[in-house]
C-alpha positions in Angstrom: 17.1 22.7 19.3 15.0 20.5 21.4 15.1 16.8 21.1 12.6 14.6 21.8 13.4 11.7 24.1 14.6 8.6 22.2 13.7 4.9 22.1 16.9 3.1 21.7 16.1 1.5 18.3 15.5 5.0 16.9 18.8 5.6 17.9 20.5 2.7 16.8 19.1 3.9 12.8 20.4 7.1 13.4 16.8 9.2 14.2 16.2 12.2 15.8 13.1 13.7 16.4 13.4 17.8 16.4 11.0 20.8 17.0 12.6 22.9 14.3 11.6 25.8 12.3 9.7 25.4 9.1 11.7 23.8 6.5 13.0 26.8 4.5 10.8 27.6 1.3 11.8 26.5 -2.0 11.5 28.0 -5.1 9.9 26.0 -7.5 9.3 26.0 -11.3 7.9 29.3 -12.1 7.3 29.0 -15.9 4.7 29.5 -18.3 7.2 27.5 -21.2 6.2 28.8 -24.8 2.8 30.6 -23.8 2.4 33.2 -26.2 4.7 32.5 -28.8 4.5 30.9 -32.1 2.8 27.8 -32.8 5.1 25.0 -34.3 3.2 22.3 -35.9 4.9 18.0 -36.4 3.5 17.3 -39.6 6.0 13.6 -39.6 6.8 10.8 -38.1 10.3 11.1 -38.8 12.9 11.3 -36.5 14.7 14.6 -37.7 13.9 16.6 -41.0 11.6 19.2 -42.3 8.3 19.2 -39.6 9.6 16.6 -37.2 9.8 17.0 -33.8 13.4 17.6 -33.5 12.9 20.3 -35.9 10.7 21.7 -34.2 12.9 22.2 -30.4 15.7 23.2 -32.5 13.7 26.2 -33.8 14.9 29.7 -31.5 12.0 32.3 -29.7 9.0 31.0 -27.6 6.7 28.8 -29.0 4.2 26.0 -28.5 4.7 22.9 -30.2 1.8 20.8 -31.9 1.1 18.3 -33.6 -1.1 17.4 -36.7 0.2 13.9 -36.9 0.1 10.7 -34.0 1.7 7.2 -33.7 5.5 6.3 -33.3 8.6 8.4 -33.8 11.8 6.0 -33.8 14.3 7.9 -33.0 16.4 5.2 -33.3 18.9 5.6 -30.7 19.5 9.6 -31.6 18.3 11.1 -28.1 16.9 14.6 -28.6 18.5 17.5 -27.0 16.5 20.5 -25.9 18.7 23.4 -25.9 16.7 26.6 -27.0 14.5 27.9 -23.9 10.3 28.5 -23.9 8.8 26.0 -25.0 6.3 24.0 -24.6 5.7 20.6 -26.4 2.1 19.6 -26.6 1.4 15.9 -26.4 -2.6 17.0 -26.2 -2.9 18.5 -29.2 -2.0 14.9 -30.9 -4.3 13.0 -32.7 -5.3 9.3 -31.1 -3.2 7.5 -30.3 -1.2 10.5 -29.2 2.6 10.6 -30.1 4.8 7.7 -28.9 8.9 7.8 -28.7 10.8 4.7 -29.1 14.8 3.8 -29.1 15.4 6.7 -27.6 14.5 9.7 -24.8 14.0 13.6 -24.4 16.8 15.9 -22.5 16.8 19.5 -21.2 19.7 21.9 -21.1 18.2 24.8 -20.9 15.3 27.1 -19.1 11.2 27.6 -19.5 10.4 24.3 -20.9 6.8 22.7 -20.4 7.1 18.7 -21.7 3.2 17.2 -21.7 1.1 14.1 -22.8 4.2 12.2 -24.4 4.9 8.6 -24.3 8.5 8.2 -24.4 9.3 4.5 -24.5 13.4 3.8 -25.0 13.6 -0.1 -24.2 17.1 -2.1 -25.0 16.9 -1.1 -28.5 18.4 -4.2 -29.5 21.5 -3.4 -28.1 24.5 -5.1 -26.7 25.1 -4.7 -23.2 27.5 -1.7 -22.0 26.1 0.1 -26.2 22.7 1.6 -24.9 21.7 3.7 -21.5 18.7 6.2 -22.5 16.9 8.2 -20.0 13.8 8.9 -20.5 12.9 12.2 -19.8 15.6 14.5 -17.9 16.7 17.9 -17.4 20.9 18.5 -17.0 21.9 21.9 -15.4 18.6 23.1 -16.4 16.3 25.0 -14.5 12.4 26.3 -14.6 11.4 23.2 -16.4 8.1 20.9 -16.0 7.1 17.2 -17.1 3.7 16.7 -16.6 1.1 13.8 -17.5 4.0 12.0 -19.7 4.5 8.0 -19.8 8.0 7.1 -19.3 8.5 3.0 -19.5 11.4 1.2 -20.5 14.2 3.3 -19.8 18.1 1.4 -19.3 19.5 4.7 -16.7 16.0 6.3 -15.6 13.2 6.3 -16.5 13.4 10.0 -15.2 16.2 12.4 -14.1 17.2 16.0 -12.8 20.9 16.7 -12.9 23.8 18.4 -13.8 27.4 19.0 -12.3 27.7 18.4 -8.7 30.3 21.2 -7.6 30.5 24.0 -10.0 31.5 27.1 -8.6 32.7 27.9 -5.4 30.3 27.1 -2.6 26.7 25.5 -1.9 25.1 28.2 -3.0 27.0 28.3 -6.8 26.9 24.4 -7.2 22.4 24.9 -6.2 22.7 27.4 -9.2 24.6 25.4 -11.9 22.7 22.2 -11.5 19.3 21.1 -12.4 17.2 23.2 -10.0 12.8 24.6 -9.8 12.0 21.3 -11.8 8.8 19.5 -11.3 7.7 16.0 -11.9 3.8 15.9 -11.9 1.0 13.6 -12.9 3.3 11.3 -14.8 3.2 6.9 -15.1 6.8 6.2 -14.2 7.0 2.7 -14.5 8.7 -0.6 -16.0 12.2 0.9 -16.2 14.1 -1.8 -17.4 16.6 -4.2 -14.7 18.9 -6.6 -16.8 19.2 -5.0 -20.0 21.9 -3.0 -21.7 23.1 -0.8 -18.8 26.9 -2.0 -18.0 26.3 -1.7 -14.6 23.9 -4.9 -15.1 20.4 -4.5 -12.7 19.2 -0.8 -13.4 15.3 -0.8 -13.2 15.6 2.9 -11.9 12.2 4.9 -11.7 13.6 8.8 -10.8 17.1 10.1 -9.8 17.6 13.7 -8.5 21.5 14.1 -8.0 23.5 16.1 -5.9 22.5 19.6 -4.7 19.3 19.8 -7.3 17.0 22.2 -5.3 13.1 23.2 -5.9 12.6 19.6 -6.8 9.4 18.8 -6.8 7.6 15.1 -7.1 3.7 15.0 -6.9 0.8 12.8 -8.5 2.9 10.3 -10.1 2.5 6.9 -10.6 5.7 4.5 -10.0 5.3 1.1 -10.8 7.3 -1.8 -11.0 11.4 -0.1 -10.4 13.7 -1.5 -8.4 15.2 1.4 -7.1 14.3 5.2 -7.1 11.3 5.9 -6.6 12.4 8.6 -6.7 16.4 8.7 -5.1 17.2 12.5 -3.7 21.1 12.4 -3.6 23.4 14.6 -1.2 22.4 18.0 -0.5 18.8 17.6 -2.4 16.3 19.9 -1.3 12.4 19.0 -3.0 8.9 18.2 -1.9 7.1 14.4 -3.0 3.3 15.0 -2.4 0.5 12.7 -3.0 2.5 10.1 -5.2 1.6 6.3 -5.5 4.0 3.9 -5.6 3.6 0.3 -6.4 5.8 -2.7 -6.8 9.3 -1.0 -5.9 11.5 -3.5 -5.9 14.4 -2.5 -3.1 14.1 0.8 -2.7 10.7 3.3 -2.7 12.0 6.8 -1.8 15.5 6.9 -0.9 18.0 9.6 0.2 21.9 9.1 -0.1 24.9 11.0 0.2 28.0 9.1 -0.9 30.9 9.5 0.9 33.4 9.6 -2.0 31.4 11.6 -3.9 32.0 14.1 -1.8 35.6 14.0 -1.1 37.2 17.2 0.1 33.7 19.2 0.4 31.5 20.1 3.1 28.2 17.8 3.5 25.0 19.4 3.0 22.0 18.1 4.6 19.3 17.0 2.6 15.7 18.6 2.5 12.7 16.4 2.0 8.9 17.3 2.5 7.1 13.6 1.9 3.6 13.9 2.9 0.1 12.3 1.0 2.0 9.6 -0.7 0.7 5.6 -1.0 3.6 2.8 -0.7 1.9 -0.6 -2.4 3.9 -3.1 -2.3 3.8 -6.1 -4.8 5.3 -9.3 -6.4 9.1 -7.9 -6.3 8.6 -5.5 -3.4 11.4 -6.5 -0.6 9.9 -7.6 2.6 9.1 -5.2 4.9 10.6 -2.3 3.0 10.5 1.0 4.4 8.4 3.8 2.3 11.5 6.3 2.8 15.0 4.4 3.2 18.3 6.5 3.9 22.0 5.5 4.0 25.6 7.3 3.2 27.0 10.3 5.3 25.1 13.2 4.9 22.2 14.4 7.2 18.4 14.3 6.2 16.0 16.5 7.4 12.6 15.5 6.4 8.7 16.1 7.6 6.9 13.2 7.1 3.0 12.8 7.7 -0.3 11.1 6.2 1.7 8.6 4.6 0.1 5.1 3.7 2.7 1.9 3.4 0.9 -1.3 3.2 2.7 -4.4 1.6 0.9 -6.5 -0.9 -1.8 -7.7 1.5 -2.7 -4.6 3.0 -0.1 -4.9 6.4 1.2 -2.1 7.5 4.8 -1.5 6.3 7.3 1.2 8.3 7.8 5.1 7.1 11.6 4.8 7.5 14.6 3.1 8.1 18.2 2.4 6.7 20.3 0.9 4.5 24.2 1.4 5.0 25.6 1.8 8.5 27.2 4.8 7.9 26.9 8.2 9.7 23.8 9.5 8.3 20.9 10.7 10.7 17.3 11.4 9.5 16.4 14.6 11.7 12.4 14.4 11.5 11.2 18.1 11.1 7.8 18.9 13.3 6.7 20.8 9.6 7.3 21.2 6.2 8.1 23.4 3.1 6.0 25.7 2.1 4.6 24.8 -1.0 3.6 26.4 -4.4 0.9 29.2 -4.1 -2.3 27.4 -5.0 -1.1 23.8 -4.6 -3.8 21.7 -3.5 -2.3 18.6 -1.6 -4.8 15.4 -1.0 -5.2 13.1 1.4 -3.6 9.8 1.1 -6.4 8.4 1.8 -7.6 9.9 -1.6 -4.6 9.4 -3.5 -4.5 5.9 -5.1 -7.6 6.9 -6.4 -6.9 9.9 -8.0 -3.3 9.0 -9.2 -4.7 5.6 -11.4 -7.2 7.9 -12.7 -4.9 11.4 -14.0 -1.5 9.8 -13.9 0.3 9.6 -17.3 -0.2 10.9 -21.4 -3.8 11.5 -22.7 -5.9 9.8 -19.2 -8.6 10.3 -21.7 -6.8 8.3 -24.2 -4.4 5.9 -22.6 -2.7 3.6 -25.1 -2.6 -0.3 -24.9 0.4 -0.5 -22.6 -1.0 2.2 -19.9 -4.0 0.5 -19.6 -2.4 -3.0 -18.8 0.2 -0.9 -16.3 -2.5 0.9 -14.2 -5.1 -2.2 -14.7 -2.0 -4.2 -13.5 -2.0 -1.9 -10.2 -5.5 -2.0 -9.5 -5.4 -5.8 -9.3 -2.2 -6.3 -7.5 -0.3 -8.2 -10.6 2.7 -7.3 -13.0 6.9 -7.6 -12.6 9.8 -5.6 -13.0 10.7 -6.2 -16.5 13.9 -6.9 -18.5 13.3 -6.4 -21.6 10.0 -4.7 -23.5 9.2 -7.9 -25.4 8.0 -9.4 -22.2 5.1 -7.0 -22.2 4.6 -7.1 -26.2 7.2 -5.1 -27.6 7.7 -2.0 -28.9 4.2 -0.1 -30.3 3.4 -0.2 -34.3 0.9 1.7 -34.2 -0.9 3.2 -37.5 0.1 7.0 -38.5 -2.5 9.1 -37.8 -3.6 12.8 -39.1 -5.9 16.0 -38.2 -4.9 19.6 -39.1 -4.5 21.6 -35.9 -7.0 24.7 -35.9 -5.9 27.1 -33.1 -9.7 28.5 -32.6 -10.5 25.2 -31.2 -8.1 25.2 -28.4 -7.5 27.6 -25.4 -3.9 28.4 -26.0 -3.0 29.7 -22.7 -4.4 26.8 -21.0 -3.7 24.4 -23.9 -7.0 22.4 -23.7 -9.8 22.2 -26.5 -12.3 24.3 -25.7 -15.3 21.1 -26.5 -13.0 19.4 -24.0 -10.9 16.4 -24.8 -13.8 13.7 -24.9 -14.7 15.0 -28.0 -10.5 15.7 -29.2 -9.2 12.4 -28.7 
């Protein structure tokens, strides 16, 4: 290895600058989720039952979920548990105003799942705190799964997650293979999580967390807005890519990396694996001064490659790429390139990527609801908080149900878009 000669504050945070060989190759989410198979039609409202949406993942074989019905499903605290593989659930295929989840979040435990065009909203739920910590959207020892173009606000843990256990098995290589690993996070608003709710940890605005030895991760045109921390957090041993993101009013933390000693008691460390390139750091109201767009800490190593980044704080001064936040051991090693990335994966310059990000970020771009439009409105003009509760921003949607019979001869079904295009679908 050759290292680069050192200023003395790099040192002092724990950089070193290497000429290494290219980042090893992930594999990432290789799925086509229920392509193919049957179509499964929501015809309610309900939260469970005959023709709800719970029915509907609980049903076995590949198959493509749709819906003839839009507005609110309350699930009223009752999280929903995906657990039978190949699927995909079509937020698309909704009439206006799409389908909105409330009280409550999705999980993954299983394989092949596509998640699209959802709002899934789980706010305090009225709860006492220490009684209520919904994710949003996750995935738990799951693998081959993508969430694209959903709207994940409000959550009490995070708004977003890819987990599962942390040493299962008996080496590196069996812990990558029992946790969460090939997930993708693309094109989704990941924003408001709430701070001072229910959580009984207390503060817990969290945008995305990716634990321990998660591999294939990949983060790319997603909007966070207005979370304190994680935006996303790559714990121990993480190995993903986070491409052309924009991310706006973090609170203390944008992306972060941390391997915690404890933890990791009476195992080996594994560096860390990060590719962070094309992403926009925005900072705003609640956006610490002079934060960093990718902050480390703990005891484990982090190689990363890290180029065409934009940091700016909330009047357009230039903010630094990295630094630290414990004093502990950690080094970031700065790789000369990075992963190589999916086959036909177009990355953007940053230059290009606010742009692009405000307009296809989050469920139904061509039908945003009420509260999408104020978040991304809110980031154009350089206003909104990190919230505490959903009532600040209006409350829970009550929206009116709404019905249209779905008619698979007026959709492409591999590509899951109407073929008069979705002007004309709302």
């Amino acid at each position: 290895m050759i290292l680069r000669r050192l200023a003395l504050p790099a040192l002092a945070l724990g950089l070193l600058f290497a000429a290494l060989p290219a980042v090893a190759a992930a594999q990432w989410a290789q799925t086509d989720g229920g392509r193919g198979g049957r179509i499964v039609r929501v015809t309610t409202l309900a939260a469970d039952g005959p023709g709800s949406l719970r029915a509907a993942l609980a049903e076995r074989g590949r198959r493509i979920v749709v819906f003839e019905v839009g507005g609110v499903i309350d699930l009223d605290r009752k999280g929903i548990t995906i657990t039978e593989p190949e699927v995909t659930v079509a937020g698309q295929t909704a009439p206006s105003p799409g389908i909105t989840l409330i009280r409550g979040g999705i999980g993954v435990r299983t394989h092949d799942v596509i998640v699209q065009h959802l709002h899934i909203r789980p706010g305090d739920a009225g709860a006492a705190r220490g009684e209520w910590e919904s994710d949003g959207l996750s995935a738990s020892g799951a693998h081959d799964v993508v969430f694209d173009h959903n709207s994940l606000t409000w959550a009490i843990d995070e708004n977003g997650s890819a987990s599962g256990p942390r040493f299962d098995g008996g080496g590196p290589a069996d812990w990558r293979e029992a946790t969460s690993h090939r997930i993708t996070f693309s094109n989704n608003l990941i924003a408001e999580a709430l701070a001072h709710a229910t959580h009984a940890k207390g503060e817990h605005s969290k945008g995305v967390l990716v634990h321990d030895n998660a591999t294939g991760i990949l983060m790319t045109g997603n909007l966070f807005a207005h979370n304190f921390e994680r935006n996303p957090l790559f714990k121990g041993g993480v190995h993903g890519a986070v491409l052309n993101n924009l991310i706006y009013n973090p609170g203390q933390r944008a992306i972060h990396y941390n391997l915690i000693a404890w933890e990791w008691e009476g195992e080996d460390y594994q560096d860390g694996v990060m590719d962070i390139r094309g992403n926009v750091l925005r900072g705003g109201m609640d956006t610490a001064e002079g934060l960093p767009l990718l902050t480390f800490g703990g005891s484990g190593d982090l190689r990363a490659h890290l180029a065409d980044n934009i940091a700016v704080d909330r009047f357009g001064q230039p903010l630094p790429t990295s630094g630290r936040y414990t004093t502990g051991p950690a080094r970031l090693v700065e790789t000369d390139t990075g992963m190589d990335l999916p086959r036909g994966f177009a990355l953007r310059p940053a230059a290009e990527v606010e742009e692009a990000v405000l307009a296809e970020a989050g469920a139904r771009p061509w039908d945003r609801d009420p509260h999408d439009i104020r978040i991304i409105a809110d980031v154009v003009e350089g206003r909104g908080r990190i919230l505490d509760s959903q009532d600040q921003v209006g409350g829970y949607p009550a929206y009116e149900e709404t019905r249209r019979a779905f008619d698979p001869a007026d959709w492409d079904l591999d590509t899951l878009t109407p073929k008069g295009g979705f002007d004309d679908h709302g």
